[in-house]
Every structure is written in C-alpha cells, then in structure tokens.
Wavefront OBJ file of the C-alpha trace (Angstrom):
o trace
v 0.000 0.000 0.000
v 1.662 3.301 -1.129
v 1.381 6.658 0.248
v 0.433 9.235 -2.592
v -0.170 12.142 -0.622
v 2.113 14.897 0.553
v 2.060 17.348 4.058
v 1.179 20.643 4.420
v 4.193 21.776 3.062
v 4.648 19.488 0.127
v 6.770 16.702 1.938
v 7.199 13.538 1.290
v 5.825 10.942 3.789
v 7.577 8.941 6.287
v 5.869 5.823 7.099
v 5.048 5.178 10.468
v 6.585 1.804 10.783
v 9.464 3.717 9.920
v 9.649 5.653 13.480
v 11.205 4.143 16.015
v 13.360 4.817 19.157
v 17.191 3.122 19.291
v 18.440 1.521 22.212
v 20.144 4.515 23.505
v 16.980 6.676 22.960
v 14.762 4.144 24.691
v 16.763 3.890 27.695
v 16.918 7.571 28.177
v 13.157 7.646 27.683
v 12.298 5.107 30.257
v 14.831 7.156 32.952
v 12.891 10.628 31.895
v 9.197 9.392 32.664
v 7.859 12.235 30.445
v 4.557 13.405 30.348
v 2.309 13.893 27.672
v -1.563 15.573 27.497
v -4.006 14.671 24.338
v -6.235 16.907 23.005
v -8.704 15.322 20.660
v -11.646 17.043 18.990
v -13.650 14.193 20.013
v -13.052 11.039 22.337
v -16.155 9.629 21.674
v -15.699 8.208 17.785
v -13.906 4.936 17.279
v -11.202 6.292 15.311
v -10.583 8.695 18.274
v -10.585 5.341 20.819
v -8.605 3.665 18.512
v -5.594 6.766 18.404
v -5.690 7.438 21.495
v -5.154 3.621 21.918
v -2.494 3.681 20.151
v -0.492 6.826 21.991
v -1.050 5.196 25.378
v 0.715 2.126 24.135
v 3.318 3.339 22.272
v 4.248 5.816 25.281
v 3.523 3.519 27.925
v 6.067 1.115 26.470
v 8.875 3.700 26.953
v 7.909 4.743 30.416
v 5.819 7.624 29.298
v 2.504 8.549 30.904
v -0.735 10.307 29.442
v -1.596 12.974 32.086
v -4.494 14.328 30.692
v -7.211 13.650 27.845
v -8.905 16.475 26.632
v -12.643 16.547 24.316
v -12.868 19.926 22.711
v -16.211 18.635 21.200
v -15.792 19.643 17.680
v -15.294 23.344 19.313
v -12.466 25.586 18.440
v -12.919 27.654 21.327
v -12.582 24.706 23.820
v -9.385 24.368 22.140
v -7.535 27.195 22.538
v -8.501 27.635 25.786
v -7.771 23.688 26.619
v -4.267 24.424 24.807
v -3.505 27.440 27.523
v -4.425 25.572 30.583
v -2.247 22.695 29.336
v 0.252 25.191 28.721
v 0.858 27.012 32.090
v 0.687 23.094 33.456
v 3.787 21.952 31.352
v 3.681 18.860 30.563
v 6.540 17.601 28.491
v 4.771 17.096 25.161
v 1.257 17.755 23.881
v -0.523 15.683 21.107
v -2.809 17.434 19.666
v -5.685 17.419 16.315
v -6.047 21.020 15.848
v -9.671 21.845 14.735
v -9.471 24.244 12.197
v -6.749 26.433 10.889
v -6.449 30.414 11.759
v -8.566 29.983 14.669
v -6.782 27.710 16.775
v -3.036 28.825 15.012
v -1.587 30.700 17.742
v -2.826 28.712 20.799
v -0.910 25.723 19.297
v 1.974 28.126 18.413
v 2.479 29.023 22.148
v 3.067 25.492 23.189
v 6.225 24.952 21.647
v 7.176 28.604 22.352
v 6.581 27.788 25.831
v 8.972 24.819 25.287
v 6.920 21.796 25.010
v 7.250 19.330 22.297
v 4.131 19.715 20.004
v 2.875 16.733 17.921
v -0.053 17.275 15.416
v -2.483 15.109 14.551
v -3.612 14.940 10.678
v -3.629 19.281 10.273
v -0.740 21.835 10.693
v -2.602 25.320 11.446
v -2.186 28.028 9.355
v 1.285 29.703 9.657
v 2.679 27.073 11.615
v 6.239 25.225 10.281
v 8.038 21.884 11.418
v 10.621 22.215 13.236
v 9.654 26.938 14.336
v 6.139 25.637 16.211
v 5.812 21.851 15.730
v 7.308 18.365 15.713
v 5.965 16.397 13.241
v 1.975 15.913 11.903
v 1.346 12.404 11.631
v -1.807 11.485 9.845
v -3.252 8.719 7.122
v -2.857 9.533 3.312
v -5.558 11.396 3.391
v -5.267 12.046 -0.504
v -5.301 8.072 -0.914
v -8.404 7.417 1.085
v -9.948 10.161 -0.970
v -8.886 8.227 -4.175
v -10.270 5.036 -2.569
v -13.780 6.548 -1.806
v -14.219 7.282 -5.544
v -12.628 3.947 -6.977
v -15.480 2.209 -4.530
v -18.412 4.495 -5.429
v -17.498 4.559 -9.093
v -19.246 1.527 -10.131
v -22.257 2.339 -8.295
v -22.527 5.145 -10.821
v -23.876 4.932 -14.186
v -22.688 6.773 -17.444
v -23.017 10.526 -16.950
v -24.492 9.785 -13.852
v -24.106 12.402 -10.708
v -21.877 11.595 -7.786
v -22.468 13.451 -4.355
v -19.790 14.893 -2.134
v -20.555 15.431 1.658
v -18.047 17.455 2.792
v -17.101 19.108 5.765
v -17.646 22.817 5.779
v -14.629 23.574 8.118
v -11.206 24.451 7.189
v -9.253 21.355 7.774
v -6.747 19.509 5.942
v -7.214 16.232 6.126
v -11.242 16.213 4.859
v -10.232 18.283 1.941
v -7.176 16.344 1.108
v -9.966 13.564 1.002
v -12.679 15.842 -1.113
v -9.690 16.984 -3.485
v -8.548 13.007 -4.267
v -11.878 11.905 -4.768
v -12.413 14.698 -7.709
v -8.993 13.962 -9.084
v -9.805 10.387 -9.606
v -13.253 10.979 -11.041
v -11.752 13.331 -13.406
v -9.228 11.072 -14.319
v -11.052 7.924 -14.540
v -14.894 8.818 -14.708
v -14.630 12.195 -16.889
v -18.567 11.220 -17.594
v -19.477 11.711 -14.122
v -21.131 15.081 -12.794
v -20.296 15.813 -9.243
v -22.847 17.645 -6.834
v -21.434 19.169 -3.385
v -23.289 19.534 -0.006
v -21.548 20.845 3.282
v -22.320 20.286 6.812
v -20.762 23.326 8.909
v -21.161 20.913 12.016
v -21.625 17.189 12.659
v -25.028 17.177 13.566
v -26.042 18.823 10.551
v -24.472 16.289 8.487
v -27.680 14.147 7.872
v -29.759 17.072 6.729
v -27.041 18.434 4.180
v -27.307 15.110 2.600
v -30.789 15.488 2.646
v -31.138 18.929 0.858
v -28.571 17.887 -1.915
v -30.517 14.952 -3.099
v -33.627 17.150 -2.526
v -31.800 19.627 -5.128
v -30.199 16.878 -7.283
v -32.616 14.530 -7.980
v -30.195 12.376 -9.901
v -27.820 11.825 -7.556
v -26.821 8.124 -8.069
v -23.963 7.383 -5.193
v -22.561 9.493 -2.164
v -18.864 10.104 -0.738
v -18.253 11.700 2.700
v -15.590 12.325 4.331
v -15.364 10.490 6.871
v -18.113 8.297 8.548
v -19.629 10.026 11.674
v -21.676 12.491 9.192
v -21.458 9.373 6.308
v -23.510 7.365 9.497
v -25.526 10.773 9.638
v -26.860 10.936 6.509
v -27.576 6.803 6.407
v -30.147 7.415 8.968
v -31.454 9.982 6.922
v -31.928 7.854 3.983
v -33.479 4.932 5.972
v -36.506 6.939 7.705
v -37.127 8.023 3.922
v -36.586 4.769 2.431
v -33.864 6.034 0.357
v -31.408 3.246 -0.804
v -27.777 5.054 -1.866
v -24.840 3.841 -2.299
v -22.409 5.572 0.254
v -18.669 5.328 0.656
v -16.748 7.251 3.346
v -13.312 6.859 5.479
v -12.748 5.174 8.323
v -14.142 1.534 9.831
v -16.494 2.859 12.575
v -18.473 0.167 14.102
v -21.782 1.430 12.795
v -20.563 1.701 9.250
v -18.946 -1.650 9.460
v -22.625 -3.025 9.979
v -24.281 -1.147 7.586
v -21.349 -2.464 4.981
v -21.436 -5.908 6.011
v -25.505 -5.742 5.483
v -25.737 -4.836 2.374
v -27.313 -0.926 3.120
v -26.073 1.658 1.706
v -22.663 1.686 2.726
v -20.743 -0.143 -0.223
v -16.894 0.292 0.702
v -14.656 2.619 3.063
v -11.423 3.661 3.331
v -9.906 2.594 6.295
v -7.621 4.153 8.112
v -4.985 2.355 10.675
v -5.537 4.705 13.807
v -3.719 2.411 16.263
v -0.713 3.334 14.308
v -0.682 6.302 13.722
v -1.554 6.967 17.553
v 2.082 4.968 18.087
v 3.680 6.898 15.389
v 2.640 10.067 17.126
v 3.812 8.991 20.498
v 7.117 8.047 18.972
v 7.288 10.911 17.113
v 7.492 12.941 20.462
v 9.735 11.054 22.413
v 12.385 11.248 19.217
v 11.813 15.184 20.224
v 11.909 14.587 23.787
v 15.211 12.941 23.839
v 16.711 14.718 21.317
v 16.087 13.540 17.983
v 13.922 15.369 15.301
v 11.795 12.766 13.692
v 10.252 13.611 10.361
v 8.244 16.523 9.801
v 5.525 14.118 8.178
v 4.627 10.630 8.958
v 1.198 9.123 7.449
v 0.159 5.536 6.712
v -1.813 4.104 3.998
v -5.165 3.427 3.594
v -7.180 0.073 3.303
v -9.828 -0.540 0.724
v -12.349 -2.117 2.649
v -15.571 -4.039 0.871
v -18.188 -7.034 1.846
v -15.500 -9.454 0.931
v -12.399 -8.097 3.051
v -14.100 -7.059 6.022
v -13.560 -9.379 8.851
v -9.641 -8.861 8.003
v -9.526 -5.314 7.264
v -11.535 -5.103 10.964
v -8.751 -7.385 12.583
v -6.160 -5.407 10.952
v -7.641 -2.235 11.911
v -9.214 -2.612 15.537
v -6.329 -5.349 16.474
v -9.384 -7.212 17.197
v -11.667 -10.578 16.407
v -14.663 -9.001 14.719
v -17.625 -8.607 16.898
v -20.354 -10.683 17.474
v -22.933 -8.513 15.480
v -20.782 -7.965 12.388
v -20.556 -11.656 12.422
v -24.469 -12.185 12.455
v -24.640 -9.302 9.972
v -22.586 -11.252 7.764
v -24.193 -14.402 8.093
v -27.685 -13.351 7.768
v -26.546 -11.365 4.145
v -25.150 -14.645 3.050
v -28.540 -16.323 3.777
v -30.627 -13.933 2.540
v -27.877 -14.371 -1.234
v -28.730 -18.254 -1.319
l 1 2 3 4 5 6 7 8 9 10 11 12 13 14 15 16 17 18 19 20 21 22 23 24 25 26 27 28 29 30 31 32 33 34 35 36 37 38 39 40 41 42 43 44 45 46 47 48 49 50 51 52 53 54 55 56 57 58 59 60 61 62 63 64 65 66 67 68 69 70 71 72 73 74 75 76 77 78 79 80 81 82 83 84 85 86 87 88 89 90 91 92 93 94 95 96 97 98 99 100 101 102 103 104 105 106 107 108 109 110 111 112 113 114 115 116 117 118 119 120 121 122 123 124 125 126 127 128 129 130 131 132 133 134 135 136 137 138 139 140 141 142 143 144 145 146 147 148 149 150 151 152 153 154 155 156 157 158 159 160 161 162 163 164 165 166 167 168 169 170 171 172 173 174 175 176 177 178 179 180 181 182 183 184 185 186 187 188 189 190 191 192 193 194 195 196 197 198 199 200 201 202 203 204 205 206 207 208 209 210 211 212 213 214 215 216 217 218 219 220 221 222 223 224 225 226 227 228 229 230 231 232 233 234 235 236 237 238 239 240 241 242 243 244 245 246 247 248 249 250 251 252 253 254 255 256 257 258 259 260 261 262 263 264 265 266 267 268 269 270 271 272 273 274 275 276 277 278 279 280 281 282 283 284 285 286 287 288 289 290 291 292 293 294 295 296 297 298 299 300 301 302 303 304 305 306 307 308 309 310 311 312 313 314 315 316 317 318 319 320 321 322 323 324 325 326 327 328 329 330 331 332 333 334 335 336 337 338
C-alpha cells in the first residue's frame, strides 16, 4: 500500500513503521518518565478510541505517561482555551488534532514557544512550520483514502451519472485532502461523471445536508463523505425516507462496518490504521523529547475495505476478532444471497 499524498508543506511521507526509538533513545526515555496531554476534537468516535489507543501504548512502552485527555467537542474555542491551561501546566509534550486552521493557530503556536514538544495530529494550522512551532503531523494519506472513496463508489454510478460529495464545511486539511482526491480520480477515470457538493458546517447537521442535496439533485446516483460520523448521519437519513444510496466514506467505525457488512447503503470505506498512527505520534514525540527530530511528516496508507475483506480489514484495523454482530450481519446477508 503506497502513500500518494504529501504534508502541508509538500513533503514527502515517512511511514510510520518507519519511526522508532534506538536503544540509547529508549533507555533515556524510560529514565525521563515524560509526560504527555491529548487533546482530541472528540473522544467519543472509534477512530478517536482507537488513536488514542495507540499513543497510550506506544508511550507507555517507553515509560511515558498520558496525564491528561482532553474533548474539545468539535469546538475551536474549547481548544484554545484547553491548549492554555495545558500550557501554564507543562507537561513535556502535547498531542494534539487542531480543529481548524487560523482559529486555533496561535494557541498551538504558544506550546512549543513555551517549550513543550508539540505533535499534530492529521492538520498543521495556518502559519505554523516543522521544526519553528511543531514536531511532526502524523496522519493517514488522506489524498489516498480520498482516491479510494471514488474507486469504490465509481461503479455504483452509471454513465453521466451524478456523484455526491458530503463534505465538511470547516477548514481542515485532512477532509479536503480527502474531497480533493476523490475529484482527481473521477476526473481522471470517470470524466462522464457530474459531481454535486453539499456541506455540513457541524456534525449534527451532516444528515440534513445530505438530505437537501438529493432534494436539489434529484439524480444523484452514489454518495462520498468524508469520513463516517456524518457518512452514518446521513444513512439514517436515507433509511426513515426509504432512500437506498450507495455511500462510501473513510474510516471503519463500528456502525458503518454493519451497515457495509448488510448490504445498506454503505458499499466500501477507506480505512484508516488509527492504532498506528496513535504509536507513530507517540514516537514521534519522544524522538523530540530525547533529542532527535523525527520527520516533519509521517502518514500511513489506507485500506480498501468491501463485503469481501471485512472481517480482516476489521482485525487489521481494531487489532481485534470481529464482533459478534458484524458476524451475524454477515451471516444473515449470506442467507438472505442463497
């Protein structure tokens, strides 16, 4: 699996396998006992569980402890103010998924000024440079998953046929790294194919933007959002209408896993590897804490993930057996195929 995207600054990607700690560096890590705070724009998703999984473990096993987990709740104010307190408290490093750009720029930028180690999750805010005001990002190829949503959802659309876009109507990398892919590839590969674009300015709106732009675009024939919290959203929507759409989206939540392995509207997702990339991350600071600048970006690929790779893609993913109600999701499609 390649990486075919680049960081916000045009670099080239790392991979996160790539990041490790010598013998020297993990010694001196597990004398130090640093300290690190999280600050997630949610804790609540599964990808968030799953990173912040990851961190804890790949800190823990150098000595390294999590002091604090913070849940801005999708709210850039929270934030910055979350990113001050954590400041005067001085921890050694902060891990952090800025939300937004401008807005939450200069609260990020006083951490490392204020000589903490700052790692970024998936978004460098505007103004910001590796090395002046931050570590490293570390993130998935965004730009691949894109690609991946629109290789999916392609088939599901017929000649000259219109293709929705749900995208997020906040300024953040990583969803319009996705949103950016997915139009490249149609361009390149489905020329034929008209493209139709709804926003959601928050998550909880997400269900009814899907609604108004098949309200407005009657032909609408398949759906790609950015990631599947508002993809989830705008399922539910469908379903109380009776509305049967193919829908592809990023990520292997648990509730998109079961609408996939059903048969619903989810037809494929882009997966990314969160466990990982919460390691990477945690790596990625110690190699700052103990003296070593890791690279400025680190990402992982993306997994295709349809009806026939699922239970795989989920162990891969959630480092998990697949639960009991994907299982019986599974089994009752294959019945219900006989």
């Amino acid at each position: 699996m390649s990486i075919t995207g680049l960081g916000p600054h045009g670099e080239r990607a790392v991979p996160g396998e790539q990041v490790r700690l010598s013998e020297a560096e993990a010694a001196l890590a597990h004398e130090r006992h640093f300290t690190v705070a999280v600050v997630l724009h949610t804790t609540t998703s599964d990808w968030s569980k799953q990173e912040l999984a990851g961190i804890v473990s790949g800190l823990g096993r150098y000595s390294a402890a999590v002091v604090e987990v913070v849940d801005c709740g999708f709210d850039s104010a929270n934030q910055v103010q979350a990113l001050a307190r954590l400041t005067a408290e001085r921890p050694d490093a902060i891990i952090s998924i800025p939300i937004g750009n401008s807005a939450v720029a200069e609260a990020h930028r006083a951490v490392s000024r204020a000589g903490i180690r700052l790692v970024l999750l998936d978004n460098a805010p505007t103004g910001l440079l590796p090395s002046t005001d931050y570590v490293s990002v570390v993130s998935a190829d965004n730009f691949g998953l894109g690609a991946i949503g629109a290789a999916l959802l392609s088939p599901h659309i017929p000649p000259h046929g219109t293709a929705g876009i749900l995208a997020y109507g906040v300024d953040f990398y990583a969803t319009h790294e996705r949103e950016i892919a997915f139009r490249k590839w149609m361009s390149s590969n489905r020329p034929d194919i008209r493209l139709a674009r709804a926003k959601f300015p928050e998550i909880g709106r997400a269900g009814e933007a899907a609604l108004q732009l098949l309200e407005g675009q009657a032909a609408v024939s398949g759906l790609f959002s950015v990631w599947d919290v508002p993809a989830m959203q705008a399922v539910e929507r469908f379903k109380e209408r009776g509305i049967r759409l193919p829908v592809t989206t990023i990520d292997l939540g648990n509730q998109a896993v079961l609408d996939l392995a059903g048969g619903d509207n989810i037809i494929g997702i882009g997966a990314q590897r969160p466990f990982e990339q919460g390691v990477a991350a945690a790596h990625s600071a110690l190699l700052a804490l103990v003296g070593r600048a890791p690279p400025p970006w680190i990402a992982l690929p993306g997994l295709a993930v349809t009806k026939e790779n699922i239970l795989a893609a989920y162990q891969v993913v959630w480092h998990a057996p697949a639960p009991f109600d994907l299982l019986q999701q599974l089994k009752r499609r294959k019945a219900g195929e006989e």
